[in-house]
Structures are given as C-alpha cells and as structure tokens.
Phi, psi and omega in degrees: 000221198264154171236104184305135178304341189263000162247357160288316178310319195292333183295293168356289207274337175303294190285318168272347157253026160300131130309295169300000172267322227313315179282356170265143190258162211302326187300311182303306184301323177302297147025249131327328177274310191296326171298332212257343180286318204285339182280349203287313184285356211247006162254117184318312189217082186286325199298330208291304180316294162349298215266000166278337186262330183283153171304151180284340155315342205237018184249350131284340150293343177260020166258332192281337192280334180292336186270345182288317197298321180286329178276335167346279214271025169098012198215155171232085191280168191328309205283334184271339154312276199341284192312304171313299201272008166286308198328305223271346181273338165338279196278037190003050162311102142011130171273331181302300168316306166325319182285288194302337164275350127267358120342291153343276178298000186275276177345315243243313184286341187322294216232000000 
C-alpha cells in the first residue's frame, strides 16, 4: 500500500544505523532497492523466498525492525497486521515471540 513519510523517515534511519548497510553506499542501497521491487512484481512469491533465504539468527531482528518501520507513524492499521504476521509465518517466528516483539515495539511507538 501507501508508505507513511514517519516510516520512510524510520527506513531512511534504519538504513544508517545497521550495522550491515553501514558499507554499503546510497547508490548501492538504491540498487538494491529497485532489484528487490522488480523481482517482489515479477515473482508470485519472492517475498516468502526472501524470507526464507535469511539465517535464522537474523529473522528476528529483522521482524522486529519490519514492526518498528510499521509502528512509526504511530498507528497499526488492519492491512499492515496482516502483512506482520505473513513476515512472521515467512521467517517462522514463534507467534508468542512475535507478539511480544510487538508489544515491545507498541510502547516504544507511543509516544
């Protein structure tokens, strides 16, 4: 759907304190961006494979950083659960763990 300007700003901000983007640089990262949109339209189910290909060390922080990017602007709407919990059966996140890294992140997003 639409991307609120306070969860772009959260991508924006995301992408410069990762540690694993820090070396990549904005041209690169642009890149990167435009490969991972055109394969997302031209595979039925690019998102699931994505989410499938990262080590398993690394799908809860990266679930968490996808509900902090969603909670930005302060609001969770119906289409964006939706969208968390396919990420979280993706990366085959605990639902309990899910839940509690979005809890986490509701607090965190208050205020």
């Amino acid at each position: 759907g639409n991307v609120a300007i306070e969860e772009q700003a959260e991508i924006h901000a995301l992408s410069r304190r990762s540690r694993a983007l820090k070396t990549v640089t904005p041209n690169e990262l642009a890149a990167a961006n435009a490969t991972v949109n055109q394969r997302l339209k031209s595979r039925p189910n690019g998102l699931q494979e994505a989410c499938e290909s990262l080590p398993m060390d690394m799908r809860l922080p990266i679930f968490a950083h996808c509900v902090d990017i969603i909670l930005s602007d302060g609001a969770l709407l119906p289409v964006e659960a939706d969208f968390l919990n396919k990420i979280m059966a993706f990366l085959g996140i605990d639902p309990a763990e899910g839940k509690r890294v979005m809890e986490v992140m509701l607090v965190k997003n208050q205020f």
